[in-house]
N, C-alpha and C positions, 0 to 999 in steps of 0.2 A: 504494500500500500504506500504510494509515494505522498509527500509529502503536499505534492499539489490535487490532490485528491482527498485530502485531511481540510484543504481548505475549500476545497468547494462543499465539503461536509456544516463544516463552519458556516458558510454562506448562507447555507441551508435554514442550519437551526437559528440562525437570525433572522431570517425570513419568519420562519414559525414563528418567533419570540416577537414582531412584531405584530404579527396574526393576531396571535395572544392577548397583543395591549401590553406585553410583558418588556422590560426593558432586564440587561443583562443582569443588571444587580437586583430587581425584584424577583427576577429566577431565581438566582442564586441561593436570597433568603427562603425561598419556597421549598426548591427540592433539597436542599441542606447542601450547598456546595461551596466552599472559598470565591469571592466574585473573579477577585486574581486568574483562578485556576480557570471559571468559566470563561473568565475572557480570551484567555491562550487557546483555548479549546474555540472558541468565535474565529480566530487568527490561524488558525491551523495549525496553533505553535504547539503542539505538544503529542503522545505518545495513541497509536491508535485504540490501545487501553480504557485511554481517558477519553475518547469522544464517545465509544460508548455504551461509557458508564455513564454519562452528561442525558445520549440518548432514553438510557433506559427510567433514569431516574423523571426525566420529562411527560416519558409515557405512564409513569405509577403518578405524576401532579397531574396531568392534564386530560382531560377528554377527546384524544387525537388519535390518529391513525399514526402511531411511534412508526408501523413502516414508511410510509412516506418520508422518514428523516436517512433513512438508509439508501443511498444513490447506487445506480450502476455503475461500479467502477470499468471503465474502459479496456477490453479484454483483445483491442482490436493495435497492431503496429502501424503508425503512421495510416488510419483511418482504413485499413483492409484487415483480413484473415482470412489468410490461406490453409486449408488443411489437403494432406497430402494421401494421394491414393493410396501408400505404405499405413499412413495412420488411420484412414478409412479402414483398412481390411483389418486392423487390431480389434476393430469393434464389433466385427460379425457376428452376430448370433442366430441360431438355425431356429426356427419355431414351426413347431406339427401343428398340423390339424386334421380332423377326422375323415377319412376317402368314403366313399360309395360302401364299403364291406366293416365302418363305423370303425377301421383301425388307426390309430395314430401316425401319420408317416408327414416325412417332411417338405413343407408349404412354399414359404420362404425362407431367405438367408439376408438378415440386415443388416446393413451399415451404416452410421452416422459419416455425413460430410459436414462441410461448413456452416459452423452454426456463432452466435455471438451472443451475448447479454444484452446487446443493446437492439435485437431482433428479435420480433416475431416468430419466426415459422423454425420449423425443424424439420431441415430437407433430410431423404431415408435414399440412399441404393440400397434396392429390394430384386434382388434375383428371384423370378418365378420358378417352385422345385416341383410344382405338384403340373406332371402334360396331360393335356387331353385329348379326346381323339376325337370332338367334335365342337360347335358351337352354339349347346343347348344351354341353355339359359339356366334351365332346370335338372341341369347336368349332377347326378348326385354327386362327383366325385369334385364341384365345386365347393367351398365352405364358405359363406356369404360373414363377413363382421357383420358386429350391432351397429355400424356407424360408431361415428365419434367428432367429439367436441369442435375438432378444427375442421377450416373448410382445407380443400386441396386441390392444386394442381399438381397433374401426373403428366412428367414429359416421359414419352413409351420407344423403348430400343427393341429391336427384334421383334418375333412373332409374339406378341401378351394379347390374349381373348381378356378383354373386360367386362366385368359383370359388375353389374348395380341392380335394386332394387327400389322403385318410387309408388308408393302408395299401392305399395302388395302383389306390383306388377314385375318382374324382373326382366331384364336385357340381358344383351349380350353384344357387344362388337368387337371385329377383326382388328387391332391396331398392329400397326408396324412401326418401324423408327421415322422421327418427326412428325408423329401424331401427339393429340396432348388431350387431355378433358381436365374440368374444373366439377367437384363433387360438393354440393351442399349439404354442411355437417349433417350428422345424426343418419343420410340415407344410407344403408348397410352396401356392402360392395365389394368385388374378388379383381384378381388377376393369377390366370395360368398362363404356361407355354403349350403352344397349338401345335411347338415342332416339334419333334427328338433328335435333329440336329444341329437344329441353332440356340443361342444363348437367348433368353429370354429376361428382360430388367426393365424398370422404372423406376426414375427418380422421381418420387415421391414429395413435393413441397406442400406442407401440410404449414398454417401460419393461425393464429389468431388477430380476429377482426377486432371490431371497438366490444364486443360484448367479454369477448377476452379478458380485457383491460377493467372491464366493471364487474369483473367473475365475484371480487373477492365483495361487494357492498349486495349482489343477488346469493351469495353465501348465510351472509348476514340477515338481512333482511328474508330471505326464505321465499317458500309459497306464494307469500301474499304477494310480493312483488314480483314476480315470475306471473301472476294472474294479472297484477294492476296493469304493470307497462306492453305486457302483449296485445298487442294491435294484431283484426285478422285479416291481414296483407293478403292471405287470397280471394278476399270478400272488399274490392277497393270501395264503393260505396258505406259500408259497415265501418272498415277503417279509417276511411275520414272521418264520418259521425263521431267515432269514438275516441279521435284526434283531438277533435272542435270539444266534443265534453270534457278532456280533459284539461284542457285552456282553461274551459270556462270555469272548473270546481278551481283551477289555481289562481282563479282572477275573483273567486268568490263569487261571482254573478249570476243570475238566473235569465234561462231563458226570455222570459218575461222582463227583466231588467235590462237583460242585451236588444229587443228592441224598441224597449222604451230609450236608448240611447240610439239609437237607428232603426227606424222606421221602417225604411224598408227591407230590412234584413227579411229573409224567407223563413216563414215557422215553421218549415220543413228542416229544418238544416240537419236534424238530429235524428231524420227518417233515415234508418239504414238502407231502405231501397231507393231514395231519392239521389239524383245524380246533384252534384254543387256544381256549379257554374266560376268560373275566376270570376268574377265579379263579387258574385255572395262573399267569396272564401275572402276577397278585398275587404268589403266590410267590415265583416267578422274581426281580420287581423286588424284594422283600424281600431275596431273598439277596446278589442283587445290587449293592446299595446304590444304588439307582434310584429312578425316579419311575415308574408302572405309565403315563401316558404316554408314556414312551420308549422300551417295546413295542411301542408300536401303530400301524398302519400303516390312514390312511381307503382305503376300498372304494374298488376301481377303476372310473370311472364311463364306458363309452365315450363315450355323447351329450355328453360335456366337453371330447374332442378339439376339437374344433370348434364352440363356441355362436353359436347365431342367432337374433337374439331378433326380432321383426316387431312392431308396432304396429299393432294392429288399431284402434284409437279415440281419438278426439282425447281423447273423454271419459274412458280411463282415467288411470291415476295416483292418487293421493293430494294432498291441500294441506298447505303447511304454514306455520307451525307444525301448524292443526287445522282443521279444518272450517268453525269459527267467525272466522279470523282468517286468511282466503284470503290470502296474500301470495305464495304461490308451489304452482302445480303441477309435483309431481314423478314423471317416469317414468321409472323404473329400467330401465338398460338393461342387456347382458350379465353375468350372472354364472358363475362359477365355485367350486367348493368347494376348489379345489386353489389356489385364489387368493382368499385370505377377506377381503382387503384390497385388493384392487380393488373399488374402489366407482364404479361412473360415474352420471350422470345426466343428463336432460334436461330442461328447468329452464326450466318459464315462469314469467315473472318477471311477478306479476300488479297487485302493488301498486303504488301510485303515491306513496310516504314509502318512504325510508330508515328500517328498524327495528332496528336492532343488536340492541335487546334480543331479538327472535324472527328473528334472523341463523345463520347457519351456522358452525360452531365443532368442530374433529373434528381429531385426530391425524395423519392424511393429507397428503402432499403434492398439491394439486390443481393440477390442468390446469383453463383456460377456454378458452371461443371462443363469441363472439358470431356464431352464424350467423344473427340475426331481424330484422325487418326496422326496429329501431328501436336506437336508441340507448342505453345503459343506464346509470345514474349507480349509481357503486359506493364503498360507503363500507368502512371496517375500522379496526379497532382495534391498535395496536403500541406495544407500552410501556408502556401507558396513554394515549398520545393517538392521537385521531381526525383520519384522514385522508379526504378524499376524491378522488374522479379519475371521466373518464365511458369506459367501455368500450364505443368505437362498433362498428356493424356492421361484421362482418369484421376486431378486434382480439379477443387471446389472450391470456391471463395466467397465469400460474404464482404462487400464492398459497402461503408456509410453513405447516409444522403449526403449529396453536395461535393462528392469525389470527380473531380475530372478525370476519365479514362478511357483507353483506348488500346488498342490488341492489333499485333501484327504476325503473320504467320509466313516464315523462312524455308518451312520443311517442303516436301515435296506432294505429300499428300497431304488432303485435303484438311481443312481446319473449321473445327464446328465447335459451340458453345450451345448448351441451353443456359438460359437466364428468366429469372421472376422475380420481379420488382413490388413490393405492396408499402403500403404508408405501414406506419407506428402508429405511439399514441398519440404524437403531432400529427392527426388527422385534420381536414378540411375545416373543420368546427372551432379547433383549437386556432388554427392558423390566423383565423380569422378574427378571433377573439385576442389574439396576441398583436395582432393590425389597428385595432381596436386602441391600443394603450400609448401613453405619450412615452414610456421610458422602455421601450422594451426589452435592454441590456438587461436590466434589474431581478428580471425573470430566471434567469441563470445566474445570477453572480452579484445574490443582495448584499453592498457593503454599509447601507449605511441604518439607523431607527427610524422610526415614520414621525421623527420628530428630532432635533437638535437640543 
């Protein structure tokens, strides 16, 4: 733990301590501490010991979420992490699951690749052990999971039969290499190998979205809030009504009182079968003191449970930068609307120079994986200065928002990357609300009290 990680700890709990109304030395007297000591502890000056013991003693005074005092220490060199296909295959673990004849035999084989603290997702190579001789959905020798908590995208190498399951009905599709789908949590869902002579894998990018992030206060809170804030998104009429109600119970008003402040507001607005018009939903957020986005609810899309994208041609994709300055073909793989910040891609790496200047540069926390058959020299930008490293075949990398980077490939054969880019907890909401503020340094790096 370095020393400048002690003081952004510092920053921190001064920040709280002003939350609080607390000045150093009224802490002090409160959780029983020297003010001396707490101040060096403010200053980062002192022993990681002592910041938290400071922490803990704050969380037995105060009525606070003590985690929050506890920061991501930065796990990452000069704004990247590389993990390498040698330390990938240290992590394998083979897991059975039941065949056709209900014996145990084994399924998959996992690996951890590039993963970080300051990320979301937890990309998996996952070799498929369990072949099959056809592509029956209902294939017994398939084992369907319960689903699970995160959403996923799977970029697919080789011959892998996909299986999902959406509202009782199960699938199946052919994927091959540079194919990808995106799975919405909780639907159950397999993958075999369809050959007995080809390798069959999928890298696996599994992440948490914003409800991720708010796992630990639907812990807490239980049930009830798991009922309260469930809006039913496939009933879009239903779930605007029950949008707009819950404005109005937070604005304390009654129907009747919303439009005796506007008139012509519609006395429908709360019919689950009636459609809202932008106009109404205008109103509404007017009296409300809202934003006429905080009404609205996008269209529920079924073919989004589950997307499957196929790669029908080498030749499609896009270049980029342009047409004119081929340094990289890009094919977009799985999207979703309900996931506007998952971005993946698959990334031929065409040029043969390192280009920073017409390099990659984007808000997103990204995932890599060199599945091609060559080796790739990767340069980026941190700080201001330039690093560089080579991202061989079968190495992963987890790159920060706001890295400039760029990849060039010398070898002879060909050079490919999959990539998936998703926001953090600096989601669109936050961003905006940090836009919002006249000091926005302060957010990261409170030095001073909310008073002189």
């Amino acid at each position: 733990m370095t020393d400048d990680f002690l003081k952004l700890v510092g920053s921190r709990i001064l920040s709280e301590l002003n939350d609080l109304k607390r000045t150093p030395e009224a802490c002090a007297t409160e959780v029983g501490m020297d003010a001396g000591k707490l101040n060096s502890i403010l200053s980062g000056d002192c022993k990681k010991e002592e910041t938290y013991e400071l922490i803990n003693k704050i969380g037995l005074s105060y009525p606070i979420d003590v985690s929050d005092l506890h920061l991501i220490e930065d796990d990452c060199k000069n704004g990247v992490r590389i993990m390498r296909e040698e330390e990938s295959k240290e992590t394998s673990r083979i897991f059975d699951r039941k065949d056709k004849t209900g014996e145990r035999t084994d399924y998959y084989d996992y690996r951890d690749t590039a993963m970080s603290k300051l990320s979301g997702f937890k990309p998996e190579w996952i070799k498929e052990l369990r072949y099959v001789e056809n592509s029956d959905p209902n294939n017994l020798d398939v084992a369907y999971n319960n689903g699970h908590f995160m959403h996923q995208m799977t970029f697919f190498i080789g011959p892998v039969n996909f299986y999902y399951e959406v509202n009782g009905k199960r699938y199946c599709e052919e994927m091959n290499t540079g194919d990808s789908n995106y799975i919405t949590p909780f639907w159950p869902h397999s993958f075999t190998n369809r050959s007995k002579e080809d390798e069959a894998l999928i890298i696996a990018v599994t992440f948490g979205g914003d409800i991720s992030r708010a796992q630990k206060e639907f812990y807490a809170l239980g049930e009830r809030a798991i009922e309260g804030f469930t809006l039913d998104y496939r009933n879009h009429n239903k779930a605007v009504s029950q949008l707009i109600k819950q404005h109005m119970d937070n604005e304390r008003i009654s129907l009747e009182s919303l439009r005796d402040l506007d008139g012509t507001i519609d006395d429908r607005i709360l019919d689950e079968n009636q459609d809202k018009s932008f106009e109404d939903l205008q109103k509404i957020a007017n009296v409300l003191n809202i934003e006429i986005s905080d009404l609205m609810i996008p269209d529920y899309k079924p073919n989004e449970e589950v997307v499957v994208v196929k790669r029908k041609d080498e030749e499609e994709g896009y270049f980029y930068p342009n047409a004119e300055n081929k340094n990289y073909r890009l094919h977009p793989l799985a999207r979703s609307s309900k996931m506007p910040f998952m971005k993946g891609f698959e990334i031929e790496v065409l040029s043969k120079e390192k280009n920073l200047e017409n390099g990659f540069y984007n808000s997103l926390h990204t995932y890599v994986y060199n599945y091609g058959d060559s080796d790739l020299d990767f340069s980026w930008i941190h700080n201001g200065e330039t690093f560089n490293d080579i991202l061989r075949k079968g190495d992963s990398m987890y790159i920060q928002p706001f890295i400039r980077h760029a990849f060039s490939n010398n070898g002879e054969e060909n050079g490919r990357i999959a990539t998936l880019g998703i926001s953090g907890a600096i989601n669109l909401s936050t961003q905006k609300e940090l836009s919002y503020l006249p000091s926005g340094e302060r957010v990261a790096n409170e030095t001073k009290k909310w008073f002189d």
